[in-house]
C-alpha positions as CSV (number, residue, x, y, z in Angstrom):
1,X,0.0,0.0,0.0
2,X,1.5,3.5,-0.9
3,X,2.3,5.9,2.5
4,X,1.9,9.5,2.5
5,X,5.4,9.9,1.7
6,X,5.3,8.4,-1.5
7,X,1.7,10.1,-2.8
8,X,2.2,11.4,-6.4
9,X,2.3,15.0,-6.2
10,X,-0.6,17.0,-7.4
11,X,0.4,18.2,-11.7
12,X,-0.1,21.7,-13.0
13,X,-3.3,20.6,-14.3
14,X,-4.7,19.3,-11.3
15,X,-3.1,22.4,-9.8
16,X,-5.3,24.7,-12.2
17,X,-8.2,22.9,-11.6
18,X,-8.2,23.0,-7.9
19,X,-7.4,26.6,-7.4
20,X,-10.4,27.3,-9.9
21,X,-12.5,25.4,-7.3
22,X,-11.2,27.8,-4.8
23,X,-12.0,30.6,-6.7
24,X,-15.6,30.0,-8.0
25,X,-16.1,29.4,-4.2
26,X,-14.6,32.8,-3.3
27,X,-16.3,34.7,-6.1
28,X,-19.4,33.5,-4.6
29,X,-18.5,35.0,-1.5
30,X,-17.8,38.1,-2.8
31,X,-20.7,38.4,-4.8
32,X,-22.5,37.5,-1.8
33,X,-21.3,40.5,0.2
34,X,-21.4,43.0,-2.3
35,X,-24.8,42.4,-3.9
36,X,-22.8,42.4,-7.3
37,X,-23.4,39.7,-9.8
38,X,-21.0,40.6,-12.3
39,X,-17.8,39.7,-10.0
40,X,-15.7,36.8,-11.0
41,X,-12.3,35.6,-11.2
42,X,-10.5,35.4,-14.8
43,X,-7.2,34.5,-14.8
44,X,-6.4,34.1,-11.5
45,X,-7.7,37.9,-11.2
46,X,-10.9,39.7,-10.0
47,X,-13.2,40.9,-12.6
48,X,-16.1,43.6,-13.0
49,X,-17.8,42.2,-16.2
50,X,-14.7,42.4,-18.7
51,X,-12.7,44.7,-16.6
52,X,-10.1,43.8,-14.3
53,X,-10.3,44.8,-10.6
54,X,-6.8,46.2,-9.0
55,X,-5.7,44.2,-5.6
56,X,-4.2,47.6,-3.7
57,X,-3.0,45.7,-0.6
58,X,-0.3,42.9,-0.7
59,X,-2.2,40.3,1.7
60,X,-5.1,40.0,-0.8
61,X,-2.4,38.0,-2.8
62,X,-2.0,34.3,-1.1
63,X,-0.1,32.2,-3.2
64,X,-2.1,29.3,-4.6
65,X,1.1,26.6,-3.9
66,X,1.9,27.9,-0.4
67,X,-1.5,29.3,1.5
68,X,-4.8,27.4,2.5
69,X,-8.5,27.9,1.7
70,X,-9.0,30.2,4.2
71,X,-6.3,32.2,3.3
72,X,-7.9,32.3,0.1
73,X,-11.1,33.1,1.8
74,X,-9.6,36.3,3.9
75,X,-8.6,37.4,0.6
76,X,-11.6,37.6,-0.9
77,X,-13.7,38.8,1.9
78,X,-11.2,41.6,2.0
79,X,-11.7,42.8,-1.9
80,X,-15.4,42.6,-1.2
81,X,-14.9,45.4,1.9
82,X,-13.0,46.9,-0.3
83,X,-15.4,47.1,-2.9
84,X,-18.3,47.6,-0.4
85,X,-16.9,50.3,1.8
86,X,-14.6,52.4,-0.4
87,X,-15.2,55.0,-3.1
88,X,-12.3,53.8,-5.9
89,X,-12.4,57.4,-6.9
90,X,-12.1,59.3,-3.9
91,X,-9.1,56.9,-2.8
92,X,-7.7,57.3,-6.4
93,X,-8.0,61.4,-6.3
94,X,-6.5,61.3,-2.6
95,X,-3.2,59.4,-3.5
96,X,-0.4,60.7,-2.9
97,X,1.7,60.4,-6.2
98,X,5.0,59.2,-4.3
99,X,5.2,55.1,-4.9
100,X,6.0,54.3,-1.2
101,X,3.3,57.3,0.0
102,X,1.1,55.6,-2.4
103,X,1.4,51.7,-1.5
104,X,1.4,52.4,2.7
105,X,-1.8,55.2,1.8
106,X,-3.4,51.9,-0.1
107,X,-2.7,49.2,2.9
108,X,-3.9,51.7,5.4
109,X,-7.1,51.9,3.1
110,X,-7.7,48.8,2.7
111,X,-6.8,47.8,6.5
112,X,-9.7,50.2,7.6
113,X,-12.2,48.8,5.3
114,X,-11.6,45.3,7.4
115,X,-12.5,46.6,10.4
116,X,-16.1,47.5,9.0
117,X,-16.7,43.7,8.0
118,X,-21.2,42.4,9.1
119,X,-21.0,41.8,12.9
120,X,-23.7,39.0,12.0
121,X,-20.9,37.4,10.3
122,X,-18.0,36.5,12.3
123,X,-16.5,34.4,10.0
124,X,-15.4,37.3,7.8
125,X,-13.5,38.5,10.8
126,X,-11.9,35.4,11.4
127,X,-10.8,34.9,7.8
128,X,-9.4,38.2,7.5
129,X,-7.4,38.2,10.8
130,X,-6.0,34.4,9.2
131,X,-5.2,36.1,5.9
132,X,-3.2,39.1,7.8
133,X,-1.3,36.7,9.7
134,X,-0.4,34.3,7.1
135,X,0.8,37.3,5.2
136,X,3.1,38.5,8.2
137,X,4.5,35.2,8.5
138,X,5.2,35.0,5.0
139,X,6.9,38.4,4.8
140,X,9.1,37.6,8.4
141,X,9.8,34.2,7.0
142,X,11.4,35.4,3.7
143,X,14.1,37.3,5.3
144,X,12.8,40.7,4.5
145,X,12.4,42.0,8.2
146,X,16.2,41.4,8.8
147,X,17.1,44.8,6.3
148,X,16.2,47.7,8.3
149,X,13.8,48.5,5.3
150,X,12.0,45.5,5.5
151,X,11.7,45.5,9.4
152,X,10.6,49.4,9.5
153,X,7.4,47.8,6.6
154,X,6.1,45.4,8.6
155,X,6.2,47.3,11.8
156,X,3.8,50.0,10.5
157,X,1.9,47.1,8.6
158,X,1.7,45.4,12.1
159,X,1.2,48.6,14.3
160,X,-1.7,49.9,11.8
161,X,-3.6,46.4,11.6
162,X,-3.1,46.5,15.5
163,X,-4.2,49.9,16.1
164,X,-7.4,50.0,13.5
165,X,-8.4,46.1,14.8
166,X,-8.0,47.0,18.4
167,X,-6.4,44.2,19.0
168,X,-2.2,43.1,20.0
169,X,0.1,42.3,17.6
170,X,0.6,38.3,17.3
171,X,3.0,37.3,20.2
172,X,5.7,36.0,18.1
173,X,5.2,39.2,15.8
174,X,5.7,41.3,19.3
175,X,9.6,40.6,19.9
176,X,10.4,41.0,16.2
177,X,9.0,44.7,15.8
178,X,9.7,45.7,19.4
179,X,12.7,47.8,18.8
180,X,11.6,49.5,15.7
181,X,8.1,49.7,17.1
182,X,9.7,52.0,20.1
183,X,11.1,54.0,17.7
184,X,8.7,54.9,15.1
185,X,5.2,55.2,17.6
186,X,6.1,58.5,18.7
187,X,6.5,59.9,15.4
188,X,3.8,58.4,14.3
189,X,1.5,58.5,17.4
190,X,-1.0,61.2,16.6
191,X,-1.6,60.0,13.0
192,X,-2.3,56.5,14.2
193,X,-4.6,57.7,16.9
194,X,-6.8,59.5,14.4
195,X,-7.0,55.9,12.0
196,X,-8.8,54.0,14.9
197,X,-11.1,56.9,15.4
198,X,-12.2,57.7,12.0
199,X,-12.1,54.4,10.4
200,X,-15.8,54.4,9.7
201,X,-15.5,57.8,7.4
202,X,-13.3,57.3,4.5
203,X,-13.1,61.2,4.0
204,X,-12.2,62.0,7.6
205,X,-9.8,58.9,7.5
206,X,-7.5,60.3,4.6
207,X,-5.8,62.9,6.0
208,X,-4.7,60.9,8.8
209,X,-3.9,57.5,6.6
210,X,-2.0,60.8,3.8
211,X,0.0,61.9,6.8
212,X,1.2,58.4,8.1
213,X,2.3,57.6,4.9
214,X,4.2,60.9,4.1
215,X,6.0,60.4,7.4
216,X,6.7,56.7,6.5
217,X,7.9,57.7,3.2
218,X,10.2,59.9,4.6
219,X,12.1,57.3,7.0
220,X,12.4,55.1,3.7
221,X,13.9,57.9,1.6
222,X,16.2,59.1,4.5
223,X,17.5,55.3,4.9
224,X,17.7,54.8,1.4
225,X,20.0,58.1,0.9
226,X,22.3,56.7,3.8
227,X,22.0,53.0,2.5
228,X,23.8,54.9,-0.7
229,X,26.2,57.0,0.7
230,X,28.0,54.3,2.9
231,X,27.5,51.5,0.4
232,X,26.8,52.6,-3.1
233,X,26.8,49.4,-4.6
234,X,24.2,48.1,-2.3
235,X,21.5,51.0,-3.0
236,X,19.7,48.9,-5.8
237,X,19.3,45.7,-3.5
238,X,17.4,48.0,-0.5
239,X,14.7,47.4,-2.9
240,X,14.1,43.7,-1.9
241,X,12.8,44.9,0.7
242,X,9.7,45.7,-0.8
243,X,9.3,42.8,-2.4
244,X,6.4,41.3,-0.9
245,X,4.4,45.1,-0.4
246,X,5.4,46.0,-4.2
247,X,4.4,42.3,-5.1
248,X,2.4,43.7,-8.6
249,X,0.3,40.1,-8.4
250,X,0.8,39.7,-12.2
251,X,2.2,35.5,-11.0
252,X,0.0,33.3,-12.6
253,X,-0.9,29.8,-11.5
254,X,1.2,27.0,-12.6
255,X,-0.2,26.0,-16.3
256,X,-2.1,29.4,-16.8
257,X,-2.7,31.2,-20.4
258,X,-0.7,34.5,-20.0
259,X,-3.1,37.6,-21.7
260,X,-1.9,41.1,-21.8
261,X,-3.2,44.2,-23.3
262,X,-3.2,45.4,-27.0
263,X,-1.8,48.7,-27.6
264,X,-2.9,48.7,-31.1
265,X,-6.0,47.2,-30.4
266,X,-7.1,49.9,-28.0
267,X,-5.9,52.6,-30.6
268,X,-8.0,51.7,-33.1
269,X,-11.2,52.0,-30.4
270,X,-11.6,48.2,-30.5
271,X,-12.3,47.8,-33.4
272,X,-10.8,44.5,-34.7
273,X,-9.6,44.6,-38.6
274,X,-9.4,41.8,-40.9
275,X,-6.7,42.7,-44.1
276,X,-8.5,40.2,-46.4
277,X,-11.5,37.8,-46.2
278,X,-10.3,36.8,-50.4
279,X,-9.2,33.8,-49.4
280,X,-10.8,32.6,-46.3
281,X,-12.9,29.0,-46.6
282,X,-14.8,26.7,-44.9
283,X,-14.6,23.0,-45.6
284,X,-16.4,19.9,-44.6
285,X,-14.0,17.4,-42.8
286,X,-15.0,14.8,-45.4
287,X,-13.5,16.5,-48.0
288,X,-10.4,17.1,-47.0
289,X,-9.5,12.6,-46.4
290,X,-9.8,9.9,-48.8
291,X,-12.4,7.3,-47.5
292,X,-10.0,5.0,-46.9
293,X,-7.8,6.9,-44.5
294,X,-11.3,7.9,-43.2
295,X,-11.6,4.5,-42.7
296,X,-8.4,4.0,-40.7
297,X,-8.5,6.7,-38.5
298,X,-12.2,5.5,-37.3
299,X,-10.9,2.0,-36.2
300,X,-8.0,3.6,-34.6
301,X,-10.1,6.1,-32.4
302,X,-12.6,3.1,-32.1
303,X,-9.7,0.9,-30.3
304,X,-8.6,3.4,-28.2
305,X,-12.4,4.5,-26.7
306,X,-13.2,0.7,-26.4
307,X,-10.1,0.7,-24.1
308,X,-10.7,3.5,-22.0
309,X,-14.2,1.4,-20.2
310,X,-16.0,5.0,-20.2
311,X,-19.1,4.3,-19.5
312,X,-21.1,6.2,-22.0
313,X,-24.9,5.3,-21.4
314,X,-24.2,6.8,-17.6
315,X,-22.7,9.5,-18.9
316,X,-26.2,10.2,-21.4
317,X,-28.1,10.3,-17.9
318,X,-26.1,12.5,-16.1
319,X,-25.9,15.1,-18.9
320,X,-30.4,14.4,-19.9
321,X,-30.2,15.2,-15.8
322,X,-28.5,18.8,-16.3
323,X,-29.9,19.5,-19.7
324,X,-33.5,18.3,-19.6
325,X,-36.2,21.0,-18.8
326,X,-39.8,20.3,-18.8
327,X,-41.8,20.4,-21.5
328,X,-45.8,20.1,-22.3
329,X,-46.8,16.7,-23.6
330,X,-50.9,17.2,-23.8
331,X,-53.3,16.3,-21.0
332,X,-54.0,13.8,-18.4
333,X,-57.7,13.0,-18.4
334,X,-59.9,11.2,-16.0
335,X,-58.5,12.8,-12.5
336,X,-60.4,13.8,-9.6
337,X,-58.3,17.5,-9.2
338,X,-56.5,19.7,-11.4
339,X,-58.0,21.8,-14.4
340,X,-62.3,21.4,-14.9
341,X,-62.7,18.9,-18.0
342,X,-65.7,20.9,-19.9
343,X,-66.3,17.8,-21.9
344,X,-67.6,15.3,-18.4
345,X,-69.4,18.1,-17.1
346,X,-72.6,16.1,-18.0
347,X,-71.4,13.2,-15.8
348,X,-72.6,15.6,-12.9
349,X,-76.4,15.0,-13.7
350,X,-76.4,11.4,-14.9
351,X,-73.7,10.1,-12.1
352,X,-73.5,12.8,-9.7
353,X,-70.8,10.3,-7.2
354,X,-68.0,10.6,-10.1
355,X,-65.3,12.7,-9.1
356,X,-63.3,12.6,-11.9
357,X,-64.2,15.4,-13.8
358,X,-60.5,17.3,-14.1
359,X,-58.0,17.2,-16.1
360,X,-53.9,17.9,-15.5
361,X,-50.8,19.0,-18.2
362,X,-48.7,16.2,-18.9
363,X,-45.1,16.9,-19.1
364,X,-41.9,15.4,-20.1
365,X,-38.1,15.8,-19.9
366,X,-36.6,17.3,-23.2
367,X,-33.4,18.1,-23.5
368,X,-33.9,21.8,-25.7
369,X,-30.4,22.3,-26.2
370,X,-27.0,22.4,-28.6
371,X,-23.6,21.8,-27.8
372,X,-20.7,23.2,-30.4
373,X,-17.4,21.9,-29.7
374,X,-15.2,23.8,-31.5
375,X,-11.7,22.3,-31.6
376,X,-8.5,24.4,-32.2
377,X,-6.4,22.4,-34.8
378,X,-3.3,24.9,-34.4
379,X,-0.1,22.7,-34.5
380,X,0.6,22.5,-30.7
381,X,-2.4,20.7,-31.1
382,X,-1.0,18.2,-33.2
383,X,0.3,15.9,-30.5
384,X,-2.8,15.9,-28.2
385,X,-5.1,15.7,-30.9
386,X,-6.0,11.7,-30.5
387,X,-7.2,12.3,-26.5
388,X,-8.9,15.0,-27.5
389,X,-11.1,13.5,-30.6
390,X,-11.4,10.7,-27.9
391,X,-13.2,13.5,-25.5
392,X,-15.2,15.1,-28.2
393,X,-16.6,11.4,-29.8
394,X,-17.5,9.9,-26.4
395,X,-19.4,13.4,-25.8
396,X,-21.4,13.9,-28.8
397,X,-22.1,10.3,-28.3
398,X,-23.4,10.4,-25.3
399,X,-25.0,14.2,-25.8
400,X,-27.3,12.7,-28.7
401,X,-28.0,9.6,-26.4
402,X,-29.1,12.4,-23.7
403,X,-31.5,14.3,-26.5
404,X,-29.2,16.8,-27.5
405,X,-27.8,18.5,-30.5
406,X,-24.1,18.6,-31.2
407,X,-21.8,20.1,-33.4
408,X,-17.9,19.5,-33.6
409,X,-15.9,21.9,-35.4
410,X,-12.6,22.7,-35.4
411,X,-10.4,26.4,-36.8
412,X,-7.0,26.5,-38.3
413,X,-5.1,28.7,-41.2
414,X,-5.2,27.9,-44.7
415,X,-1.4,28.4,-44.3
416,X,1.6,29.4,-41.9
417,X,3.0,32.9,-42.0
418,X,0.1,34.9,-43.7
419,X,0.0,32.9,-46.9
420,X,-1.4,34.4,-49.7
421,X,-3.1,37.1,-47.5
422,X,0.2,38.2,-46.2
423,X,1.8,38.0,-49.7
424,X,-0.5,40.6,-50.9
425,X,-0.3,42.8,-47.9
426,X,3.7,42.9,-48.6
427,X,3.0,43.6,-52.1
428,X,0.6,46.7,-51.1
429,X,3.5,48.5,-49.6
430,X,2.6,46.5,-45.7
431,X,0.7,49.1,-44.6
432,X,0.9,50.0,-40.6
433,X,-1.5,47.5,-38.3
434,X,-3.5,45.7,-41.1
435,X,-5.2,43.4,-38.7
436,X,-5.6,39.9,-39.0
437,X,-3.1,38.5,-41.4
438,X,-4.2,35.1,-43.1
439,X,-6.2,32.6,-44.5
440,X,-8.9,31.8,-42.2
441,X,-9.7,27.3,-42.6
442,X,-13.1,26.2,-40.5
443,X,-13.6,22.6,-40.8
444,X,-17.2,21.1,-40.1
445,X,-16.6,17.5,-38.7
446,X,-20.1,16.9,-37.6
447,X,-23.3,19.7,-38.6
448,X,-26.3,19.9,-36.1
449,X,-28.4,18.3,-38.8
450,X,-26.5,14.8,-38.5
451,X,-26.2,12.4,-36.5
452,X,-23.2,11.1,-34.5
453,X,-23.6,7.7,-36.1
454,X,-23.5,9.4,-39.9
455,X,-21.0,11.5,-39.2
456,X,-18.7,9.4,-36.6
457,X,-16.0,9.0,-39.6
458,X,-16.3,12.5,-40.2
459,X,-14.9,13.0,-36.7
460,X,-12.2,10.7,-36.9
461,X,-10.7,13.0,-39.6
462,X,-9.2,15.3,-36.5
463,X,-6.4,12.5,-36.6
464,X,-4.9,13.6,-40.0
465,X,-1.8,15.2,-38.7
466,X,-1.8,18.0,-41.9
467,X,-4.5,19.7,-40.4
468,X,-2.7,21.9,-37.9
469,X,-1.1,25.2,-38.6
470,X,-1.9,28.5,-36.6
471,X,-4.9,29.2,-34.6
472,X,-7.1,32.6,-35.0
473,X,-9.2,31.8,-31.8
474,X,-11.8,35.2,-31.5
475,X,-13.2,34.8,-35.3
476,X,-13.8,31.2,-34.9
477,X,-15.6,31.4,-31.6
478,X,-17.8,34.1,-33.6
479,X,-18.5,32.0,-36.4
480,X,-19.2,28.8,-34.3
481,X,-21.6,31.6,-32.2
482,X,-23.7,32.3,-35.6
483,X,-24.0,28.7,-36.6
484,X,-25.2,27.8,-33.0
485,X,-27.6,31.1,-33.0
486,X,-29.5,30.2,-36.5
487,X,-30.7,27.0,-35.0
488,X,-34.1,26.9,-32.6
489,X,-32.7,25.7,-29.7
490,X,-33.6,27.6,-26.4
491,X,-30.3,26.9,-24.9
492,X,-26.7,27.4,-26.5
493,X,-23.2,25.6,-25.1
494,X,-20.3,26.5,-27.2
495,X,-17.1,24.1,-25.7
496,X,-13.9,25.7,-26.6
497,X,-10.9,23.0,-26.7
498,X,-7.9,24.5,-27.0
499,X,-4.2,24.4,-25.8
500,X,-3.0,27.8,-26.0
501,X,-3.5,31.1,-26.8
502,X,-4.2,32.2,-29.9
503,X,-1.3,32.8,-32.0
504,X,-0.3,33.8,-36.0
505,X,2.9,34.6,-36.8
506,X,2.0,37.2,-39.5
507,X,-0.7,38.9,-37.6
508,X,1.4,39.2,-34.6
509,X,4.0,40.7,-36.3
510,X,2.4,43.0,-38.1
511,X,0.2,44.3,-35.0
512,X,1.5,43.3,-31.2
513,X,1.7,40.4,-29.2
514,X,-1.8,40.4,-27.6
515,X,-3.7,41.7,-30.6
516,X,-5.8,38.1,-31.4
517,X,-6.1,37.1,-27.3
518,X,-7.8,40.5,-27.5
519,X,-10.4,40.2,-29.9
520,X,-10.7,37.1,-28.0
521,X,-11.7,38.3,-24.8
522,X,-13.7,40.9,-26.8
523,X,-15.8,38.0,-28.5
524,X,-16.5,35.9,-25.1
525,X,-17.6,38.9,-22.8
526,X,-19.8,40.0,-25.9
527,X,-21.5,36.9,-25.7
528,X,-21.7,36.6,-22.1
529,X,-23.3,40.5,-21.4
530,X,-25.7,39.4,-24.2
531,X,-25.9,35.6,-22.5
532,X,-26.9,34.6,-25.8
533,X,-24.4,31.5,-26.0
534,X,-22.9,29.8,-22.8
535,X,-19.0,29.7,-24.3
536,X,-16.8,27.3,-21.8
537,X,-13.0,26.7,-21.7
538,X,-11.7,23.0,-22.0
539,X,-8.1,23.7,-21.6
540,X,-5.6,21.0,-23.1
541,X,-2.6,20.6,-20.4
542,X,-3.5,24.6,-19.9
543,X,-5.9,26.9,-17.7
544,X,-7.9,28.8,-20.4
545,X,-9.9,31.4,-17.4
546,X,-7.9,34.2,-19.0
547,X,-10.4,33.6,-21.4
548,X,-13.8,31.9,-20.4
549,X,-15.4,32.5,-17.3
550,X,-16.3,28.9,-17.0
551,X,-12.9,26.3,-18.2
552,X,-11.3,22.9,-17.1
553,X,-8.1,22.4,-17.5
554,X,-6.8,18.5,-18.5
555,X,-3.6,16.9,-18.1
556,X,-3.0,15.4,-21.7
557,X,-0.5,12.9,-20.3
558,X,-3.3,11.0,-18.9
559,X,-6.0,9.0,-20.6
560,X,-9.3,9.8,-20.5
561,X,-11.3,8.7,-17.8
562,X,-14.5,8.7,-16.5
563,X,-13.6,11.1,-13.9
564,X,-12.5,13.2,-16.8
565,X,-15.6,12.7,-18.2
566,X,-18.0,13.7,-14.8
567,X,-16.0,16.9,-14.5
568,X,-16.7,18.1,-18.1
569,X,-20.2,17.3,-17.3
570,X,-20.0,19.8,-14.3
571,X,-18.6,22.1,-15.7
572,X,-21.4,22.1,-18.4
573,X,-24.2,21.5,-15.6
574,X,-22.3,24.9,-13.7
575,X,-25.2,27.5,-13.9
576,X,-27.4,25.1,-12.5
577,X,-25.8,24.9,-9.8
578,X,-25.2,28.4,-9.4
């Protein structure tokens, strides 16, 4: 039997998917305390809607390998005071513009609005006074409190949290600060005094919270001009000592998709540009392998899914279970409650006893719904591609067993580096930011209008290695959106399988590095303000929430399984359970 100490240790993927746990958790919690439903977390990162949230206060940072839940939880109880109790732009017209002033002006900020958490909730104050402490011990155990930078930090972090909670400093934080502490309270008595009496007042807090930190910042400028003078060499490494308050939070969790911001994408309002739509095409799968390779591939995908054991009929009635909604199937007749049948009314003369005179609706299960997988066949793809037509076969399979429609399609480029659209942007004189640069290539392996038994060979055609080239993400979630959007369905699922971000040469090089994940992100929240289409993440060996609200991420080293199988069908099933 395997002991503790030899337990395989969690992977990145299982990593990902257990700190996105923790944070659909903790966005409920927020959402909970601020009355806000468009809070969530994206990439590791609080969200308004589309727009990122700023974390102004180092402790609201735990790190995903190294703190607990309830760390995790006293973080996010802490942005919801935050966003509950302070005016963003009051605190942002009152900074001082001094980095130091700034960062000590936002602690002391965000250390009053924890002192105003529900008294009918406890908890929050128990979670918060864990976060704060685990954040202390973090900051003393990393060596930064032995500079006299780093100790003269977390003294006024620990005196301020101390004075605005009325509580004591931690005993084994009390010897640590003690010296410096008896130093720096007379200097910085009076403005101390006036944070624990106007915490409740943002205005009337400032000026004390402005002068506190102009004080601070000038010990840390007077140290720092000494640190230079008697040891020049040494004046860029008294910076370490800030490295846990100036933490900017931009770490992402281990296998995360990194997103940044388009500079040409915001200059041109938004507005996403395509050079050339000339050459752009969208094929049947079919088409593009003879019948015999066809053939081939099928057997191969059947051997390896008839190995796996997935239990597919279970699998049908756990997604008709999420899926299904009730639908009118005519009448009951013949009951004794429910509505009056006009049509036995007579019966009350000729057999006055009978009692059933009433009729009830009858309803059945139906499951009213399409799910698109749309597969990206860019060619880091290429090597996954076999688990992953295993996932998408098993699930239309077992979708159409459940009631529902399916589609699979998959995105690629017609060619690498730009092709013939980038050959004739050179030959125009490559005119500044042209916008997307290449032959768009959408593949249909399996229309609405079939079904997974006529078009399970069209499937199998994901295994033709020559499919793969770059991956233009944002225009093929669009055009899988209007496919899904011309049908009658009442509900629309749109399953995003991808391993990256997106990425074409020519584009990026023409534009800037984040100039397709933005259209991207421009495309999902679109569709998620206008809830139109419910667009999920199944991340390949990768954590896609730095695009889709709702993703999984898989470990591609391991077969599929059917516990691979009952999370994806959770992760559909999600706004149920929300």
């Amino acid at each position: 039997m395997a002991t503790a100490e030899h337990a395989k240790p969690p992977s990145p993927q299982q990593l990902a998917r257990r700190q996105q746990k923790v944070e659909e958790l903790c966005a409920a919690a927020i959402r909970a305390l601020t009355g806000d439903a468009a809070l969530h977390y994206r990439g590791h990162r609080l969200h308004r809607g589309s727009r990122l949230l700023p974390v102004a206060a180092p402790h609201l940072r735990p790190d995903p390998q190294a703190d607990d839940f309830a760390s995790f939880r006293g973080a996010a109880d802490g942005l919801a005071l935050r966003l509950r109790h302070s005016d963003a732009e009051l605190h942002r017209a009152l900074c001082p513009p001094d980095l130091v002033e700034r960062l000590i002006f936002d602690l002391l900020e965000q250390l009053r609005v924890e002192t105003l958490g529900p008294p009918h909730l406890p908890g929050v104050a128990l979670n918060l006074r864990h976060r704060f402490a685990a954040w202390s011990g973090a900051f003393h155990r990393s060596g930064l409190t032995e500079s006299s930078l780093g100790i003269l930090l977390y003294t006024v972090a620990q005196v301020s949290w101390s004075r605005l909670n009325a509580l004591p400093v931690p005993s084994d934080t009390e010897d640590v600060i003690e010296a410096t502490r008896a130093a720096i309270v007379p200097v910085l008595g009076g403005a101390l005094a006036g944070l624990r009496r106007q915490r409740g007042d943002q205005v009337r807090f400032a000026p004390h919270a402005l002068e506190l930190a102009h004080l601070v910042g000038g010990m840390i400028r007077g140290a720092c001009e000494a640190h230079a003078e008697h040891d020049p060499e040494d004046a860029d490494g008294t910076r370490s000592a800030f490295a846990l308050l100036l933490d900017s939070g931009e770490g992402e969790a281990p296998a995360a998709a990194i997103s940044g911001e388009s500079k040409v994408f915001e200059d041109t309002g938004r507005a996403y540009r395509v050079h050339t739509t000339r050459y752009d095409r969208e094929v049947a799968a079919a088409s593009l392998v003879r019948k015999a390779v066809l053939d081939e591939y099928r057997e191969r995908l059947d051997r390896r899914i008839a190995g796996l054991g997935v239990n597919v009929a279970r699998l049908a009635r756990m997604l008709g279970a999420l899926l299904a909604v009730p639908a009118r199937d005519g009448w009951n007749f013949g009951e004794e409650e429910g509505h009056v049948d006009g049509r036995r009314l007579a019966q009350l003369i000729s057999s006055p006893a009978e009692r059933r005179l009433f009729r009830t609706e009858r309803h059945k299960p139906v499951a009213d719904c399409i799910v698109s997988f749309l597969i990206d066949c860019s060619g880091s793809m290429k090597e996954h591609i076999e688990p992953v037509a295993v996932i998408v076969d098993v699930l239309a399979r077992a979708l159409q067993m459940a009631g529902a429609t399916t589609e699979v399609l998959g995105f690629t480029t017609g060619a690498w580096n730009g092709g013939r659209a980038g050959r004739d942007w050179m030959s125009r004189g490559r005119p500044k930011h042209p916008g997307r640069l290449n032959e768009l290539c959408h593949i249909v392996f399996k229309d609405a209008g079939r079904s997974w038994r006529r078009a399970r060979h069209d499937i199998a055609a994901l295994l033709k290695a020559d499919l793969f080239r770059e991956g233009i993400d944002g225009e093929a979630v669009e055009w899988a959106c209007r496919r899904m959007l011309a049908r009658i369905e009442a509900r629309r699922i749109l399953i995003v399988v991808s391993d990256g971000c997106p990425m074409d040469g020519a584009t990026t090089l023409a534009n800037d590095a984040f100039y397709l994940d933005n259209h991207l992100k421009e495309i999902v929240a679109r569709h998620e303000a206008l809830r139109d289409v419910e667009i999920l993440g199944l991340g390949v060996g990768l954590d896609l929430s730095a695009f889709y609200r709702r993703s999984l991420a898989t470990d591609p080293a391991s077969a599929p399984d059917n516990a691979l199988f009952c999370e994806i069908v959770q992760l559909i099933g999600a706004r149920h359970r929300r």
